[in-house]
N, C-alpha and C positions, 0 to 999 in steps of 0.2 A: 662439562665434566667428561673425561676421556673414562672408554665404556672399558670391562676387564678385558674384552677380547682385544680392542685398542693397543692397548697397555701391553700385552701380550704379544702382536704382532710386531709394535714395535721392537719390545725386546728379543725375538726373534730377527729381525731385520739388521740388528744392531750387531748378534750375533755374526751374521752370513757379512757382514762388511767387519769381519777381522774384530770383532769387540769394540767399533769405531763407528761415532755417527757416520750414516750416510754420505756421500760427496767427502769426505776425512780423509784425510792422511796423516792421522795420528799411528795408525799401527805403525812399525819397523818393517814391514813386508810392503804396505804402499808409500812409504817414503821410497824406499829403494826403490819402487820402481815407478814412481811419477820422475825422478830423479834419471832413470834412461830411458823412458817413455815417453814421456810427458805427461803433463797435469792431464786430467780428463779419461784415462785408459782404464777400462775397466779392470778388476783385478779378477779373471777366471779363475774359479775354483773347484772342487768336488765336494760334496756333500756326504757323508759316511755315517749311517744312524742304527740305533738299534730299530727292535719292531715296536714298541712304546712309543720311542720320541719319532719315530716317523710318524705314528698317530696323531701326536699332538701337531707337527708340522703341517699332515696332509687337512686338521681340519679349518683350518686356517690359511692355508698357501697352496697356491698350484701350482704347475709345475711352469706357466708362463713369468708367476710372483717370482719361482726360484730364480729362471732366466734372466729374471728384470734383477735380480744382486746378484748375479756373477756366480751362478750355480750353472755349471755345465752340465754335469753329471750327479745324480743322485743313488747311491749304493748302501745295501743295508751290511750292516757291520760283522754279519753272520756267515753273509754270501760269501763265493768264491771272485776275487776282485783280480783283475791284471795290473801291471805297472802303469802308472803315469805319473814319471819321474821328475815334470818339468811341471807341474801345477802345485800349487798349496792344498792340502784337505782341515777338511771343518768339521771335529768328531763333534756329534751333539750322541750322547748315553745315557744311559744310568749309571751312580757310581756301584757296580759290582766287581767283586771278585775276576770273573768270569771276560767281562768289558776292558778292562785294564788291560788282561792276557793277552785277548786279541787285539789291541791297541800296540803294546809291546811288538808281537809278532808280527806288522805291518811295518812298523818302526823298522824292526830288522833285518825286513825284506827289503829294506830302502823302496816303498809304494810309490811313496809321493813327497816331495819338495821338502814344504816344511808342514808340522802338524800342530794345529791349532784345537786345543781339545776342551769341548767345552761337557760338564756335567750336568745332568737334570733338575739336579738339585745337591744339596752341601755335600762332597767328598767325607766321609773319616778320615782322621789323621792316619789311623791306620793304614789303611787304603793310599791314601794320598804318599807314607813312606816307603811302601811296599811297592807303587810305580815308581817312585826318585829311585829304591837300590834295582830294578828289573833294569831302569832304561840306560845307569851309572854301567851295571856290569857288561850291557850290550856296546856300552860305549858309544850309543846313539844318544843320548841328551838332548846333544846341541841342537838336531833338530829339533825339539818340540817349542815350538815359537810362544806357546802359551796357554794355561791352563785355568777355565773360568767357573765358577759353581754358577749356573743359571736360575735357580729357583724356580723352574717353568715347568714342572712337570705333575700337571693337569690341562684338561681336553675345554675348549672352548667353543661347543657347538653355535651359542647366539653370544649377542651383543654382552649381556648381562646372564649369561647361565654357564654354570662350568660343570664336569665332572671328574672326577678323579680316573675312570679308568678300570676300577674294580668290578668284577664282575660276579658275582652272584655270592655278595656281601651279605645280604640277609639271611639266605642260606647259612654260610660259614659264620655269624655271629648267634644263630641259633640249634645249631648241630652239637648236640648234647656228646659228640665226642671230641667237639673242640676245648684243647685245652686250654691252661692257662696261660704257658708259654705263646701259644700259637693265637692269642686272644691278644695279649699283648704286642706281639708283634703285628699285627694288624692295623690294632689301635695307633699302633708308632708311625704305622706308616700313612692311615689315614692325618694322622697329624703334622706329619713330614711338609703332606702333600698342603694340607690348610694353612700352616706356617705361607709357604711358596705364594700361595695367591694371596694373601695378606699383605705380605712384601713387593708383590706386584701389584696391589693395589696403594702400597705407601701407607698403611694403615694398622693403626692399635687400637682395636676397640675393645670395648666389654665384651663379655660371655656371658651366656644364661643358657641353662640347660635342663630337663626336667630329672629327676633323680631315680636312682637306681637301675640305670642301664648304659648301654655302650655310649650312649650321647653325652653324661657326666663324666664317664673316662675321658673320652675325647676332649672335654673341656677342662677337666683336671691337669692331664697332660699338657696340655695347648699352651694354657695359664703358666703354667714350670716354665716349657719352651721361651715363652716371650719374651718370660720376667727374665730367666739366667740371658736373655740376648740385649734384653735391655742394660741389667747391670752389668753385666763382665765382660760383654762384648767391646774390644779397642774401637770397633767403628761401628757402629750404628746405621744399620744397612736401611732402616725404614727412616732416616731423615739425611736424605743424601743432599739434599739442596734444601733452599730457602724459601721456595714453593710447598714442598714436603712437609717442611715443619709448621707454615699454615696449612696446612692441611688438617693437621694433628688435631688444630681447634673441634673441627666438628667431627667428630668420632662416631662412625657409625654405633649400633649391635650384633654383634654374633649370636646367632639365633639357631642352637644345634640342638638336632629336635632327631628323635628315633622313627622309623616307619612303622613301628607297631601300633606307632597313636592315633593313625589313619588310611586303615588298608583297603577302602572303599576307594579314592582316589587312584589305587593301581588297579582296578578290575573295571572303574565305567567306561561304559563307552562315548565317545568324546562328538563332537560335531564343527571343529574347527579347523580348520584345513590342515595346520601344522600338526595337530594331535591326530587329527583321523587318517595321514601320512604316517604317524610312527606306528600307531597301532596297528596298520593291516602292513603294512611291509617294512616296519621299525628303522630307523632312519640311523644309519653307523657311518659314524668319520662323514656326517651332512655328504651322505650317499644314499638314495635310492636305488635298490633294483625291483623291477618287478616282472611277473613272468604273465606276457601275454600272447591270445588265441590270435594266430592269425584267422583264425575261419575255416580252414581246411584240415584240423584235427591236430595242425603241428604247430607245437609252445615256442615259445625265444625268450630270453631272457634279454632287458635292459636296463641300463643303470645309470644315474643320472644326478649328477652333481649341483646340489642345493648350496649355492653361493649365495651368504647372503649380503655383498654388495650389490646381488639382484634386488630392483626396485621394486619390480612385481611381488616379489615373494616377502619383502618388507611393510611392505602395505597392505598384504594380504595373509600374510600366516595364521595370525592370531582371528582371524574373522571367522564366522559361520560359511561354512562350504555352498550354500547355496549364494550370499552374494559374491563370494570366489567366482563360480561358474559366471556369475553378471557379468564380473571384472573381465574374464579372460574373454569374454566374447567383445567388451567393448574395448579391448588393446587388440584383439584380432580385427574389428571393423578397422579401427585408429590406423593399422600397420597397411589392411590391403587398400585405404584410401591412399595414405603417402607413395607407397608402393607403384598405384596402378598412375600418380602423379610422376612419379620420374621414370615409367616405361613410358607414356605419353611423349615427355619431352624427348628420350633418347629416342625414340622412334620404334621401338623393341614392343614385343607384347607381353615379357615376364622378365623378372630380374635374371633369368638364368642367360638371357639373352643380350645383357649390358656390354659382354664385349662385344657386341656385333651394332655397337652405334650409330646412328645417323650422322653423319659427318656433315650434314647439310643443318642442321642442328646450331643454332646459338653458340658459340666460345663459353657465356654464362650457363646455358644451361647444361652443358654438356659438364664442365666442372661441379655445377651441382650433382649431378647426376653422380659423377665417380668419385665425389667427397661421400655421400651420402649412404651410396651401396655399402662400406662393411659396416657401418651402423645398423643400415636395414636385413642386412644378415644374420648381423648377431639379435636381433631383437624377435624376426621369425625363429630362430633354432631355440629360440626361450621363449615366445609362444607355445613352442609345437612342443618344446619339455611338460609346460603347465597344461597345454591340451591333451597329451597324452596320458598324463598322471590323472590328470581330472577326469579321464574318460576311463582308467581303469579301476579308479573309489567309485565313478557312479557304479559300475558293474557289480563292484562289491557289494556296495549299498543296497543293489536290487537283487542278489541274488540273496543275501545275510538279513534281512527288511534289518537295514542297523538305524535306518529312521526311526520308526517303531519301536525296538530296544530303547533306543538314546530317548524318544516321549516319555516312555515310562517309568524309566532312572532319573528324568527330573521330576514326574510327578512321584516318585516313588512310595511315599507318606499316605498317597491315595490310592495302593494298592492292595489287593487281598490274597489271599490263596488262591484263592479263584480264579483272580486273572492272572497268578506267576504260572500257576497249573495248566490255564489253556495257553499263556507264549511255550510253554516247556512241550505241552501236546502238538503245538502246530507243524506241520510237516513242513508248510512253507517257508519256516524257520532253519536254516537247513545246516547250519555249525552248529552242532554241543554246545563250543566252548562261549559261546554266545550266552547260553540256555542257563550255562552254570555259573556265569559272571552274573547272570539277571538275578538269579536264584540266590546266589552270594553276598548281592547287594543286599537283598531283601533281609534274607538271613541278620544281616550286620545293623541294619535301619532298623528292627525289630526285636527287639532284647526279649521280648516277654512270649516268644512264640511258643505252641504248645509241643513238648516232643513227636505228638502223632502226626501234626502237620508237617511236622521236620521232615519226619519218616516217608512220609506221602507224598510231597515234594522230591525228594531223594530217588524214591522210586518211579517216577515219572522220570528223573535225568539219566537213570541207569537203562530204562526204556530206550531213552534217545542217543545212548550211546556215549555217555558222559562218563569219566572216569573220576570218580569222585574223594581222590587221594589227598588232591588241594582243600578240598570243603572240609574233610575231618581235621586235616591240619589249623585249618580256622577259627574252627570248635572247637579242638584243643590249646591252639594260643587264646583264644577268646577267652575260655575256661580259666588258664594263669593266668592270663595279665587282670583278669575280672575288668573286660573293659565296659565302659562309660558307650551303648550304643549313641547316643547324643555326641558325642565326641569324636566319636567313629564313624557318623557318617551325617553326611552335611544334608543329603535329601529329607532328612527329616521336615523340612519346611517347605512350605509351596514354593518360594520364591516368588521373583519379582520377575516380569517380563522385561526383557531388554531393549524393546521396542514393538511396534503394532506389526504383524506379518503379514495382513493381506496384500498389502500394497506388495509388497518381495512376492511373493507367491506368484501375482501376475506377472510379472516381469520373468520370475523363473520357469513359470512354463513354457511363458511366449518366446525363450531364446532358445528352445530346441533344434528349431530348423534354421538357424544362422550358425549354431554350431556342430551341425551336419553340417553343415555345405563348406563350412569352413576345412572340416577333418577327412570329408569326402568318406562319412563312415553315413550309411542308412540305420544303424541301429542306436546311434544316440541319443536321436530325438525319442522315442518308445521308451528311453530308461530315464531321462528326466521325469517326462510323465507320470515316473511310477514312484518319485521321491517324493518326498512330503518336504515342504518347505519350513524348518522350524530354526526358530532362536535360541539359544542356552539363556536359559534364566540366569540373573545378576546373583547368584550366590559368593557366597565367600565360604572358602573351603575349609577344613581345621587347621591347616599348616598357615590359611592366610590370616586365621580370627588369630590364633597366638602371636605371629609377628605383630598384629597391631595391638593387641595386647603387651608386647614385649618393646613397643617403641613410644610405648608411654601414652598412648591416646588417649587412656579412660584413667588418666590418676588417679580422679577425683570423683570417679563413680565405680560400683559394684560391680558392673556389668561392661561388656562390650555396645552397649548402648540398641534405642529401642530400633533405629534401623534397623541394626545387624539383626536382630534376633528377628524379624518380620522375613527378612531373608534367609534363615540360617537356623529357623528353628532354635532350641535351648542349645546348640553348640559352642554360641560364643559365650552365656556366662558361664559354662563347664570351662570354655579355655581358659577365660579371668581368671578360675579359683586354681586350675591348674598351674598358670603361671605364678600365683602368690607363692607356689611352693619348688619353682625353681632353683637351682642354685646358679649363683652370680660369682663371678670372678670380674676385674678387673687389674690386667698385669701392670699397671702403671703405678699404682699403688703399693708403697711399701709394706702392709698387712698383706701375708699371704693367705689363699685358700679362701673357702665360699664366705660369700660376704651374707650373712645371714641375718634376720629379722629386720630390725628398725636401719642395718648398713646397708641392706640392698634397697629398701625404700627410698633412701639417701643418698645412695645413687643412681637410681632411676629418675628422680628429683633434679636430681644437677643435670643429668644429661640431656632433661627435657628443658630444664629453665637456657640451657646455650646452644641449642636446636642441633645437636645434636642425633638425635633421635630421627630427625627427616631422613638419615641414611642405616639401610640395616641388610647385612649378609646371611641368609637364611641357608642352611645345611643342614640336610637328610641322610643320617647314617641305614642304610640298608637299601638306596633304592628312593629314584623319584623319576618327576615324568614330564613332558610338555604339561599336561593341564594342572600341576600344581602350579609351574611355571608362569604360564597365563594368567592364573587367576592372580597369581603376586603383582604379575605387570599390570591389569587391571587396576585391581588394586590401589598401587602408587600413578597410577595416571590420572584419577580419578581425585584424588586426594589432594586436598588444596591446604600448605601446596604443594606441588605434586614432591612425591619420595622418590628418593633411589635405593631398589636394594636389586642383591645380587642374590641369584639361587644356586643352589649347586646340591653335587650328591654324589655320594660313593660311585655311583651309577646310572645311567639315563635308559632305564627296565620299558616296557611295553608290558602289555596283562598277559598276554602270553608267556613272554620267560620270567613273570613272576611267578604265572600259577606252576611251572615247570618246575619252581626253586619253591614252591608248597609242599604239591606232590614230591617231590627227594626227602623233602623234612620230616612228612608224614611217614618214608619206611626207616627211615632212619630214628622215630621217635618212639 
């Protein structure tokens, strides 16, 4: 099963080749010119985007991908551009007002050849007649070769995760001076954007949503959207082929769910190499930058592009950061063995010394030698990326103790005052916002706390230099939504260990001085030593017990069953009954609007009796994160037999600019 980023790139690619598969000369611009070319001649182009769909291109394609489809040149639609009157351009936009204009205005510069304009998503007719009479009156028409609506405009950071783009959603859906117009228009356009990736995924599924908040709107509208495209629509863009329409059979769930139902999941701190990357240097457009000491008192800054047809970083994202560090030290042994293999043979003592070959040297081995080099290039410069990154989380690690934090948030249930009070007093502790995420959590796991401990806790963060705008804000949506602490936060239960760690512990102390010597750094053997080697407990989170609740797993029982709860504390029967009172939509069905009591049973029924349910699209309106991510992928990998669902979210937030978009909420409320 082709994954949504898959899906994505392809129709991207499809794009940049004229609206034509690959190798095709269906367009009217490569027939003409295999016609005085010949077959085979690539068709050079330019590329012209706004700053949105450039995001969506950069997270997905580099600029070697563009080179490989006939992208010469890459220009944002905004810039100041020169002529290049003998090439084709490829507009990829948004359809705005504002984009059309300057679309036009290139048109009439005569820029480039012919224009190929493709939209982010569906054109208005409005829009769409107001460029036919701009380009009619300039008299320029003729060029415009073709105009496509692309449906593509959402971000596809992993295989299976997407996000819309929107940036500090939760904020703007809870700002009591947002209206109602400007509520709506929000919700339209997170709707826009859900439509798009539905359609890129070929698929009509059901809806389910918990009631009375943004997550129902979105699936009130969604449900309209689908339905008026299934009936009235002349073609039917989600069953384009006869693959497509089996497809239909197994119909995922939409599973749109609000971020207020679980705000514990944006404040812990995580222990897995991809989440503990986003959280201390937040990972934008699968870019890293991070600003490190040379030793001599002066910073640099570097940035560092998380591909992930890297195999390293595919087999290792989702893990615990301590067998990460195992990993990168046995592909660093793996590399300078082959390595120190083909300077042997070339006669050289380092790869940097390859051109200077032994010519006395074998015909074979001299061939191996210079097949093998840009392989073994490219596999140190992505060593030396994962060693670099890994050696500036461990510093984090040891300067922040975020081992110690991240122990305590899994045992959290087994925590008191006592000991929030002495992590909040430790000097050693040396970030706040550390102090107040600990604090937060606690807060959230503990519904029955007395006000004086509040008070007392409080004042020990304000000791430590903690600004506590986010935490009242907490307290005050805590207060409205009357939440469900069980619900809210998954640490309530011990968990279950994910495997035995002594054996890992050894191992991880023992590779400090292989990876000094590898980094030529003295001080990273000293800061392993000073990690604690831990596992994340097999929890399952509230966004992950509703999905399995929502894909039908516990029909036939009250509860999420007695696993879950051994792991997960009373979280998961709280999501069961939560979910009982979901509302259901199904657009394929001629009954419009929520399919309610004994109809949604009925169809929850059906969809698990024609397995169905094995696939399910989970969406976060306000905000979500790697480790809700994770735990979804777990999850369905684990699950026999295994599921697919896809995550996605207004946004892909870190605890920092969520507690940032706390604090604004709290002067603002």
């Amino acid at each position: 099963m082709e994954s949504l980023r898959q899906r994505q790139i392809a129709s991207l690619v499809r794009m940049l080749h004229l609206n034509s598969e690959p190798n095709s000369t269906d367009s009217s611009y490569a027939a003409t010119e295999s016609k005085s070319n010949g077959a085979g001649v690539p068709i050079w182009k330019v590329l012209v985007f706004d700053s949105f769909c450039r995001d969506v291109v950069s997270t997905v394609l580099r600029v070697n991908d563009l080179r490989d489809n006939g992208v010469t040149v890459h220009m944002l639609l905004e810039s100041q551009r020169s002529s290049i009157s003998d090439v084709p351009a490829v507009y990829f936009v948004q359809p705005t007002t504002e984009n059309i204009k300057r679309i036009v205005d290139d048109i009439v510069r005569d820029l480039y050849e012919l224009y190929y304009v493709n939209f982010s998503t569906s054109l208005p007719r409005t829009l769409l007649e107001d460029f036919a009479v701009q380009t009619t009156a300039s008299g320029t028409s003729h060029q415009i070769a073709q105009v496509y609506d692309q449906y593509l405009n959402f971000l596809c950071p992993e295989e299976n995760m997407f996000s819309l783009h929107f940036p500090n959603t939760f904020e703007a859906i809870h700002n009591p001076s947002m209206t109602d117009t400007a509520m709506g228009a929000l919700i339209d356009r997170i709707v826009t954007a859900l439509f798009s990736v539905l359609l890129t995924l070929k698929t009509i599924p059901t809806i389910c949503a918990p009631r009375g908040n943004a997550a129902e709107m979105v699936a009130t509208r969604l449900d309209a959207k689908l339905r008026e495209h299934i009936m009235n629509s002349r073609h039917n863009l989600f069953a384009d082929s006869a693959e497509d329409i089996v497809t239909q059979s197994r119909r995922p769930v939409l599973v749109l769910l609000d971020r207020d139902l679980d705000l514990s999941s944006m404040l812990t701190h995580s222990w897995t190499y991809q989440a503990l990357i986003h959280d201390l240097y937040d990972i934008q457009l699968n870019q890293v930058s991070i600003v490190q000491d040379d030793g001599s008192g002066r910073t640099s800054k570097r940035s560092y592009d998380i591909n992930t047809n890297d195999a390293f970083w595919e087999s290792n994202a989702m893990l615990p950061f301590p067998e990460v560090a195992i990993n990168i030290d046995d592909a660093s042994n793996a590399f300078k063995r082959e390595a120190d293999e083909i300077t042997r043979m070339g006669g050289v003592k380092s790869l940097d010394e390859v051109g200077d070959l032994n010519m006395g040297a074998s015909t074979k081995q001299l061939q191996r030698a210079i097949t093998t080099l840009p392989e073994l290039t490219a596999r140190k410069a992505n060593i030396d990326m994962h060693m670099n990154i890994a050696t500036s989380l461990l510093e984090m690690i040891k300067e922040r103790q975020l081992d110690v934090l991240f122990q305590m948030e899994e045992q959290l249930g087994r925590q008191t005052k006592a000991t929030i009070l002495e992590a909040i007093n430790d000097p050693e502790k040396k970030n706040p916002q550390d102090k107040l995420r600990l604090f937060a959590l606690y807060m959230l796991a503990n519904d029955g706390l007395r006000p004086g401990d509040i008070e007392e806790c409080e004042a020990a963060l304000k000791l430590a230099g903690c600004d506590l705008a986010s935490l009242e804000y907490i307290r005050k949506l805590r207060s409205l939504n009357k939440m469900n602490a069980s619900i809210t936060s998954p640490a309530l239960g011990t968990g279950t260990s994910a495997g035995p760690s002594g054996d890992l512990l050894g191992k991880f102390s023992s590779i400090s001085n292989r990876l000094a010597g590898f980094t030529d750094s003295s001080s990273l053997g000293s800061i392993f030593s000073n990690v604690r080697n831990l596992l994340p407990s097999r929890k399952q989170l509230p966004v992950t017990c509703l999905v399995e609740s929502a894909m039908g797993n516990r029909a036939n029982a009250g509860g999420l069953g007695a696993g879950l709860r051994s792991a997960a504390g009373g979280s998961s029967s709280t999501a069961a009954r939560m979910f009982e009172d979901f509302v259901h939509f199904d657009p394929k069905q001629a009954r419009r609007g929520n399919l309610a009591g004994s109809n949604a049973n009925a169809l929850r029924g059906s969809l698990a009796a024609d397995g169905a349910a094995q696939e399910a699209i989970v969406f976060v309106v306000g905000g979500g994160n790697y480790v809700e991510y994770q735990n979804l992928m777990e999850f369905a990998q684990r699950s026999t037999p295994r599921k697919h669902i896809v995550y996605g979210s207004t946004d892909i937030v870190n605890a920092s600019s969520f507690l940032a978009q706390l604090s604004r909420l709290n002067e603002t409320s």
